[in-house]
C-alpha positions as CSV (number, residue, x, y, z in Angstrom):
1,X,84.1,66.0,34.0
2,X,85.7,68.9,32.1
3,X,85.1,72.3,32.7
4,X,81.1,73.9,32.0
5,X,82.1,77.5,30.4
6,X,78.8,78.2,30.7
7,X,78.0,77.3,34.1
8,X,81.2,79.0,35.7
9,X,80.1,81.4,38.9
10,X,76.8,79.0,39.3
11,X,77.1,77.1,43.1
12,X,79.1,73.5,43.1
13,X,75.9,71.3,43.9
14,X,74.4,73.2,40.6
15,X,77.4,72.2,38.6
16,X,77.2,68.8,39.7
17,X,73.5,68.2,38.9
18,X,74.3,69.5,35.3
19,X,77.3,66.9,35.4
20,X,75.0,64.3,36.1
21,X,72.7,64.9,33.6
22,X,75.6,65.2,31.3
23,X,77.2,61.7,32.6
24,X,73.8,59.7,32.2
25,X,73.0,61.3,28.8
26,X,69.7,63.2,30.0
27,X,70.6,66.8,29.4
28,X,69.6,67.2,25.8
29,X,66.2,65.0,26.5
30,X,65.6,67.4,29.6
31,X,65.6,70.7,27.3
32,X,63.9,69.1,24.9
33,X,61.2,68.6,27.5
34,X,61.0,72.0,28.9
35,X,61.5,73.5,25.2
36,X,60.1,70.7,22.7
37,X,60.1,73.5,20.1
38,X,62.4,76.5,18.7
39,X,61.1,80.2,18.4
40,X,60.1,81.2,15.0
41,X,62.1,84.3,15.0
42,X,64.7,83.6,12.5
43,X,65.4,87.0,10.1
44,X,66.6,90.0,11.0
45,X,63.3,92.1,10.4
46,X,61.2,89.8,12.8
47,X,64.1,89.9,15.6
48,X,64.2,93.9,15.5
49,X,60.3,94.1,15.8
50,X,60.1,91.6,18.7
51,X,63.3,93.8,20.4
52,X,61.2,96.8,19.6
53,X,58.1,95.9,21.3
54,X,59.8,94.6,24.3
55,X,61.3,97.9,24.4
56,X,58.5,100.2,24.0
57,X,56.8,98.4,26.2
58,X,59.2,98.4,29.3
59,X,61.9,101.1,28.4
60,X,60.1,104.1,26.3
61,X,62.3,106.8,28.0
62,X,65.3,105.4,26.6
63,X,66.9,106.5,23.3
64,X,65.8,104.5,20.1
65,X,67.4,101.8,18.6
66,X,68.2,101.6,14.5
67,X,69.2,97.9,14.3
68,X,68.8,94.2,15.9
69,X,69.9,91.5,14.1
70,X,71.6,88.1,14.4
71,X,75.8,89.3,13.5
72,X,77.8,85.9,12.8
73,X,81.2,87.7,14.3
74,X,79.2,87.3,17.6
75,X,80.3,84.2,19.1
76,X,78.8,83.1,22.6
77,X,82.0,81.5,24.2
78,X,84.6,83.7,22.8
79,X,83.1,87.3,23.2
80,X,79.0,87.0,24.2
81,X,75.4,86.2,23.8
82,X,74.7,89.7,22.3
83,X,76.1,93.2,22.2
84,X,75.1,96.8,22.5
85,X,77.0,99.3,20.1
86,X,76.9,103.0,20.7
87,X,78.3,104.2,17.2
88,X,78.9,107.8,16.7
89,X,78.1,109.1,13.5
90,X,79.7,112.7,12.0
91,X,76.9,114.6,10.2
92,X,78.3,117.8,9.3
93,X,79.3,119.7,12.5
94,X,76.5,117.3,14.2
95,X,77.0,113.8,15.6
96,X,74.2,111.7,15.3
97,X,74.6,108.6,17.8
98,X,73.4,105.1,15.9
99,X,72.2,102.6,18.6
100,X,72.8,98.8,17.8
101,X,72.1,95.3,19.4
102,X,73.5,92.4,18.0
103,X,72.8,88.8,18.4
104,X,74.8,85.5,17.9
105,X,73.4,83.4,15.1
106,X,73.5,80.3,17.3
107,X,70.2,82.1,18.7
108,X,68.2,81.4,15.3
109,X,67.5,78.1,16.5
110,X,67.5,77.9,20.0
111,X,64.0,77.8,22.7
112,X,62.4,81.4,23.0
113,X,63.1,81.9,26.6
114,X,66.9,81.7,25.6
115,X,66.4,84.6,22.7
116,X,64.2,86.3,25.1
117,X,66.9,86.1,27.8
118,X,69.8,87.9,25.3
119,X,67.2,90.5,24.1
120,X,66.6,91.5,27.4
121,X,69.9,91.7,28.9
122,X,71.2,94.1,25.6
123,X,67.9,96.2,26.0
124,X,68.7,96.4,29.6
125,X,72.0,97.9,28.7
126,X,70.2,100.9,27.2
127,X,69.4,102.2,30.8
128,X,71.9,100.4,32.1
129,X,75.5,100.0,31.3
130,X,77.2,97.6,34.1
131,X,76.3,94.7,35.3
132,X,75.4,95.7,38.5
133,X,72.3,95.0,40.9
134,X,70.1,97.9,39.2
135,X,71.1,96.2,35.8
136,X,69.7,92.7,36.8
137,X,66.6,94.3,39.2
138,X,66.1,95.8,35.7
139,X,66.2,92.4,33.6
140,X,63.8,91.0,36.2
141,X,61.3,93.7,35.5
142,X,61.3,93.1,32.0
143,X,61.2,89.3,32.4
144,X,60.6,88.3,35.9
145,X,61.7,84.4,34.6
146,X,64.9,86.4,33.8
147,X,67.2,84.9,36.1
148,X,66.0,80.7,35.4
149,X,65.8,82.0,31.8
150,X,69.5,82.6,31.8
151,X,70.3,79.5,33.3
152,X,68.5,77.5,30.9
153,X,70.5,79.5,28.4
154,X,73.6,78.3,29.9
155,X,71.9,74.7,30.0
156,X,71.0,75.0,26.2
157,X,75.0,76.4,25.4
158,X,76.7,73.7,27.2
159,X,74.0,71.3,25.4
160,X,75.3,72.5,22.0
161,X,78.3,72.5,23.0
162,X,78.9,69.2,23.8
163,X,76.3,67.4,21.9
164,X,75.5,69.5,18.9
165,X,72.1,71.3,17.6
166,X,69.7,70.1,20.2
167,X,66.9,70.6,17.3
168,X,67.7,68.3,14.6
169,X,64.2,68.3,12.1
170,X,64.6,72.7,11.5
């Protein structure tokens, strides 16, 4: 089987279940299982308002985002799922700091657990930056699926991947 991208750091008995799958042609008819449908959130405004009510509701005391939206020059295999940017901006003698989380497009059409899972992860880099055990004990607070959510993501990914959009009638 070649290489799973996605799947890389997950245990060897993992990656040969998903090779399986992938061998007997069951991998896109088990996600469509679990996920029959994609989320709804497909423009800009609606992905900033979902962002912001995860984040008022879990993370108040951290600074305030200005923008989350779906940027095509994010690319899941080549760079990530999503991104944080911290951009300074020069006012005068001031320097107001612009806070940013950006989202591939391949997430416009993809189950909600797996847009949950990115928007999580990049809100948890507002608190915190590595990807350390407070960052994760963090992601599981927000979303205690966190950790099978990412995994389906990774599923999902290698899904596309190989097979193309796993939703077909969108």
């Amino acid at each position: 089987m070649s290489s799973l991208p996605y799947l890389a750091g997950y245990p060897a008995n993992i990656i040969a279940q998903v090779e399986t799958l992938i061998r007997e042609g069951r991998l896109q008819e088990s996600l469509l299982r679990k996920f029959p449908q994609p989320h709804t959130i497909t423009s800009d405004k609606r992905l900033y308002d979902f962002a912001i009510a995860l984040k008022n509701r879990f993370l108040r005391n951290t600074p305030p985002l200005q923008s989350v939206r779906y940027d095509p020059k994010v690319h899941p295999l080549q760079s990530a799922l999503g991104a944080h940017h911290i951009i300074p901006k020069q006012q005068g003698t001031r320097t107001k700091i612009r806070r940013e989380i950006r989202i591939a497009p391949v997430f416009k059409v993809a189950p909600l657990e797996a847009l949950q899972m990115v928007v999580v992860h990049e809100l948890a880099h507002l608190k915190e930056k590595g990807h350390d055990k407070p960052f994760y004990q963090l992601c599981q607070h927000i979303a205690p699926d966190y950790a099978q959510w990412e995994f389906d993501t990774r599923l999902y990914l290698t899904a596309l991947d190989l097979f193309g959009p796993l939703y077909t009638d969108v």
